[in-house]
N, C-alpha and C positions, 0 to 999 in steps of 0.2 A: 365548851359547855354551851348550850342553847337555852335559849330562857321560851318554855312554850306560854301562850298564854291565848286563850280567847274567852271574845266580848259578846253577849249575846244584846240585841235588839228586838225590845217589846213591840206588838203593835204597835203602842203607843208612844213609840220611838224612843223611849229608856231606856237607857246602856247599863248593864253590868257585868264587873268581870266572872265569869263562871268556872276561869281553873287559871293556873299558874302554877307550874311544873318545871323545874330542872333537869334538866336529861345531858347525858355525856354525848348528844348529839341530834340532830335532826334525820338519822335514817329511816328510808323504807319500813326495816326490818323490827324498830324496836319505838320508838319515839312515837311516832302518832297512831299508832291503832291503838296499845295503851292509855294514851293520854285519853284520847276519844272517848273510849271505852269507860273510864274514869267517871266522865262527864255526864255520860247516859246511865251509869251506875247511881249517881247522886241524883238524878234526878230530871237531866235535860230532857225533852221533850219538845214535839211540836215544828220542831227546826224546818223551816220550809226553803230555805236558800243560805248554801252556805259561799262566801267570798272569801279564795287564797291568790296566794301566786300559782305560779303553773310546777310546786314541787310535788313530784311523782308518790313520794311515800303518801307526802298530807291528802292528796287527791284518793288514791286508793284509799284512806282510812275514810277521810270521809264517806264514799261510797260502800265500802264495806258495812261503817257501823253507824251511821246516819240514815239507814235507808229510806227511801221515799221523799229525801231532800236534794233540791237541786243543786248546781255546783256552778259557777261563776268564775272565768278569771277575774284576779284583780286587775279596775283600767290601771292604776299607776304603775303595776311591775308589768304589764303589757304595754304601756305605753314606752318605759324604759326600755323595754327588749326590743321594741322598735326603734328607740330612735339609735339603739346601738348600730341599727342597720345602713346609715346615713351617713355625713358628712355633718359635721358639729354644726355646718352653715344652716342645715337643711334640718335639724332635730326640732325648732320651734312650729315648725309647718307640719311634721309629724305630731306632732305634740296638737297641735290644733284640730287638723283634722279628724284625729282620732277622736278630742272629745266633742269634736258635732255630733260625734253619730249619739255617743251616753246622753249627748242633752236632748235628743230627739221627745216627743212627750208618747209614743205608743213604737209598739213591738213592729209594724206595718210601714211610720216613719223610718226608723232606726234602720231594718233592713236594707231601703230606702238609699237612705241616709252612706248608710255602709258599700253599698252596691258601687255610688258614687264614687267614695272616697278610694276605693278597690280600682276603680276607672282609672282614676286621676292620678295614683302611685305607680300604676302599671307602667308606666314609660318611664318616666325620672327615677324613681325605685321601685326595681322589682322585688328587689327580696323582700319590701315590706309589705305588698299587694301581694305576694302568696302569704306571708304571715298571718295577714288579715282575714283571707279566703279560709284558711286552717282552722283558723280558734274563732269564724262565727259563733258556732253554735257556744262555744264558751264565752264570749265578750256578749251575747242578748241573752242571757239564760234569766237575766232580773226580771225581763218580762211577760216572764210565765208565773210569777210568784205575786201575792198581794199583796201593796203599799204600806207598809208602817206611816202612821199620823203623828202627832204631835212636836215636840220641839226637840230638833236633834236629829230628827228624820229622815231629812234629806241626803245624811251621810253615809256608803257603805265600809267606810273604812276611815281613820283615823287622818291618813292622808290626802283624801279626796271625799269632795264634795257634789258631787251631784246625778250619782245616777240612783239615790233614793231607795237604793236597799242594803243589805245587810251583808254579814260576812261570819267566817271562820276562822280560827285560824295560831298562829303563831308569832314571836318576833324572838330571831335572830339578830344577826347582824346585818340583815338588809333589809326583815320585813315587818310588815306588821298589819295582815289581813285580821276579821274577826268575824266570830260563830253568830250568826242570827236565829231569833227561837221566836216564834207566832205566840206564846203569853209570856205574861212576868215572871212565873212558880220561880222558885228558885232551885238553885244546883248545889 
């Protein structure tokens, strides 16, 4: 069983949960364009940036029935998926680099920022420097979207704190990204 569940983010950076769903599984085929679908039947709206992991069904649902909202890897399951690519020694230096680039403050820095780190993996790890090259456009996709304010804000995900936007999403057994929406209304 999977437990789906996602958190939508006001502007004004106030969280609530917007759906909580049981499903005999997280597939493609039946779990998240359903569950989605649900969301925007009650009421969701607005949604300007959604934050998952990189699971293929959840990504196509969102796309599917979010349209017009942008799509985000999560850094903490990207950051995991990288440092799976390393040596236990070398995971905290992945783990670092990665989040200079989400602390960067503009889309311009961050690139930047990224370009660097993509350098700098290139010889000592490769297969993280093509991972990184890969999922650009999904690890800046936050800074196309507008800032949520107030207290709580800063957070896109339950597990991580600082690249200041919102999320989509589900929790399983390993995750727990969540759905951002640009007003309060509720679902």
């Amino acid at each position: 069983m999977a437990a789906l569940v996602a958190v939508g983010v006001a502007m004004t950076g106030e969280r609530r949960v917007l759906g909580l769903e049981l499903s005999p599984g997280n597939d493609e085929g039946s779990a998240w364009p359903g569950f989605i679908r649900g969301l925007v039947e009650r009421g969701l709206h607005g949604v300007r940036l959604v934050v998952t992991d990189d699971h293929a069904g959840l990504v196509k649902a969102v796309r599917e029935q979010l349209l017009g909202s942008g799509w985000q890897r999560c850094r903490v399951y990207f950051t995991r998926n990288a440092q799976d690519l390393v040596p236990r020694s070398a995971r905290s230096i992945v783990a670092s680099a990665i989040r200079s680039v989400f602390e960067q403050p503009d889309a311009v820095s961050a690139r930047e920022q990224l370009d660097r780190v993509i350098d700098g993996m290139a010889r000592p790890y490769p297969k993280v420097a093509e991972l990184l090259t890969a999922a650009e456009p999904d690890l800046l996709a936050h800074f196309r979207s507008p800032r949520p304010t107030g207290p709580g804000s800063a957070a896109p995900t339950r597990s991580s704190g600082s690249t200041r936007r919102s999320s989509a999403g589900r929790r399983s057994s390993a995750s727990f990204p969540t759905v951002r929406r640009s007003s309060a209304s509720s679902a």
